[in-house]
N, C-alpha and C positions, 0 to 999 in steps of 0.2 A: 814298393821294394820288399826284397823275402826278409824277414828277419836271420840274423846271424844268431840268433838262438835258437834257431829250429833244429833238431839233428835227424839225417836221414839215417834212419835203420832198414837193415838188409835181413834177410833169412839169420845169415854168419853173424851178425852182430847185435840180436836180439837179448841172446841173454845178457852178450859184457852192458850196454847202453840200457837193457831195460827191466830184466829180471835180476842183475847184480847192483840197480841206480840206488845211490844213494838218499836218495830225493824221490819223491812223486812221480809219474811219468804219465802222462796224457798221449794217449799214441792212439794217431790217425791213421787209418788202414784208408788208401786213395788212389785212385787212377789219373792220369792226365786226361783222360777222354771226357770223365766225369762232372760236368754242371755242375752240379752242387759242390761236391768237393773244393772246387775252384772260387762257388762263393764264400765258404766259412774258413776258407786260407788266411783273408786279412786279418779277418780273429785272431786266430791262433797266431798273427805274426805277434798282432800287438799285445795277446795274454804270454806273448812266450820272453818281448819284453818287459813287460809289467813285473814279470813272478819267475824273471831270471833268479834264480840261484834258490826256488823253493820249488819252482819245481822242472820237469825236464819235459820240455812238448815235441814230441817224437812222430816224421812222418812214414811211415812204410809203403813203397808203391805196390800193389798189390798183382801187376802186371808184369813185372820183375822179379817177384820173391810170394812167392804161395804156400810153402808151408806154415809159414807163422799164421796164413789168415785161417789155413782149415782148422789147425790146429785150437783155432781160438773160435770156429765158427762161422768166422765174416760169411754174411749170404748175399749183405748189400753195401755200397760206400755210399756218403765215407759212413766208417764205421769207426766211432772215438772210445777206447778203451781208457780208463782209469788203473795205474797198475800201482800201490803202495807195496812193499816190502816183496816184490816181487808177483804179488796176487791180485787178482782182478778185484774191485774195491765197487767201481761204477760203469757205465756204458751208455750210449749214446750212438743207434742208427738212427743216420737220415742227418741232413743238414741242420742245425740246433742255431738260435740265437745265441749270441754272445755272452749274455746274461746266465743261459744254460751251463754255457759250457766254463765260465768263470766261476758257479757255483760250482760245479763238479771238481775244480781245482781249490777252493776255498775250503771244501769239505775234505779234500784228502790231504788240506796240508794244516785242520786244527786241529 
């Protein structure tokens, strides 16, 4: 089951959810077409509850909303950005083990 911590982010809602967050944001650039994608979802369901309220894990479908991806680059999904204080911090293409992708959250929220 999805976590109820996940937040989907749109084009329109990029900066309030992720360049204005308060917190850390881990944000997944994804397709539903996507293999991979689909396998590091359970991750991110259960880092999203592990590390509710330190940080925000954010998914963008990239089939829906393409400005934020060019804008930030995406060439392949998923593609897991790190954003602290609004700036990109860390990054992660290609499907990452859990372990990766919890370090990447550990590190932007010591």
């Amino acid at each position: 089951m999805a976590s109820k911590n996940i937040v989907t982010v749109t084009d329109g809602a990029f900066e309030s959810e992720v360049s204005k967050s308060s917190v850390p944001v881990l944000l997944d650039f994804w397709a539903e077409w996507c293999g991979p994608c689909r396998a590091i979802a359970p991750y991110l369901d259960e880092l999203a509850d592990q590390y509710a309220g330190q940080v925000k894990i954010c998914k963008l479908n990239v089939d829906d909303n393409q400005v934020t991806p060019s804008k930030f680059g995406v060439r392949g999904i998923p593609t897991l950005v790190m954003f602290k204080n609004g700036q990109v911090v860390d990054q992660i293409v290609g499907a990452a083990p859990k372990q990766k992708l919890e370090t990447m959250i550990k590190n932007a929220i010591a």
